[in-house]
N, C-alpha and C positions, 0 to 999 in steps of 0.2 A: 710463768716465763719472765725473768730479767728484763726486763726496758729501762733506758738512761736516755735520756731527751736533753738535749743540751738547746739552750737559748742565751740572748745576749751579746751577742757576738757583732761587730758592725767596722763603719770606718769612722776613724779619730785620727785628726793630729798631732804628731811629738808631744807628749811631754801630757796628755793626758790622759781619761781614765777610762773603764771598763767594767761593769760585772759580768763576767758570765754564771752561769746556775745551771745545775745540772739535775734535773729531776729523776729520782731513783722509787720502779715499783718490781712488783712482781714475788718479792721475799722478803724476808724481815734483812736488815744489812748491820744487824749489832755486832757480828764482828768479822766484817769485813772492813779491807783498806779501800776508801775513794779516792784514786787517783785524777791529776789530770794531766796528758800529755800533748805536742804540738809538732805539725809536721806541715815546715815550708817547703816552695815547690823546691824538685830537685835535691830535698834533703832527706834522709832519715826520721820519723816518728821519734821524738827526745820528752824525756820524762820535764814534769814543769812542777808538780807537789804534789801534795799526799796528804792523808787525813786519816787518823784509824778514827771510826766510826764510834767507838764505847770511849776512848780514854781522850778524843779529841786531840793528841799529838800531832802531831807536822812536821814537814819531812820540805826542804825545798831543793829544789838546782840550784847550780851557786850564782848563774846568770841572771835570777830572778830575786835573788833573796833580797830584801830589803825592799824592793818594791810591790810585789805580789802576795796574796793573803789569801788564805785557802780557809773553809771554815765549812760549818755542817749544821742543818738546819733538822734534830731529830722529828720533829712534830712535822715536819713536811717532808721529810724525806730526802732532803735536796743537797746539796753538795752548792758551795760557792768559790767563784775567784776572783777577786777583788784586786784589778790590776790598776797601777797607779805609776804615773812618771815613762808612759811606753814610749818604748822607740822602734823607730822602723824595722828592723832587725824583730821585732815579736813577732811581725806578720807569719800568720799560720793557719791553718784551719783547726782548732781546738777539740781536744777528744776526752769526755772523763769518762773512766774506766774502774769498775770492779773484779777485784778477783774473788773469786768463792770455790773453796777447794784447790782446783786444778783449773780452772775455768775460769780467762778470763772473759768479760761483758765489756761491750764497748759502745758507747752511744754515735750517734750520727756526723758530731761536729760542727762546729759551729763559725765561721771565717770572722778574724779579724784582722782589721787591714791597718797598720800605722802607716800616714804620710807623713814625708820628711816636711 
């Protein structure tokens, strides 16, 4: 069975940083995409990056790009997000997400809180 365990998640003020990590078991994920996406209260679930798992590519929103680093740990299995420069506006509860086949997996979330 798929489990995505997300950790890292917490409160920080403006303008600095975060990892979160996402730990991925249950199948082998060599060619599956680890996403991660983020959903503030009152808003829509919005994609934030992407990883394909074998060729290491990335994929970002454009809200995020130059600040945010998405990266992949094959020996542990784990998915990372190395957020840098946040601003209040990031606050969300964070989700990394696989899909395999037709199916996506979605881990639990993880809240992160920027003060202004």
């Amino acid at each position: 069975q798929v489990q995505l365990v997300e950790s890292g998640g917490g409160l920080v003020q403006a303008g600095g940083s975060l990892r979160l990590s996402c730990a991925a078991s249950g199948r082998s994920f060599s060619r599956s995409v680890m996403s991660w996406f983020r959903q503030a209260p009152g808003k829509e679930r919005e994609f934030v990056a992407a990883i394909s798992w074998s060729s290491g590519v990335t994929n970002y929103a454009d809200n995020v790009k130059g600040r945010f680093t998405i990266s992949r740990d094959n020996a542990k299995n784990t998915v990372y997000l190395q957020m840098n420069s946040l601003k209040p506006e990031d606050t969300a509860v964070y989700y990394c997400k696989v899909r395999i086949g037709v199916m996506d997996y979605w881990g639990q979330g993880t809240q992160v809180t920027v003060s202004s």
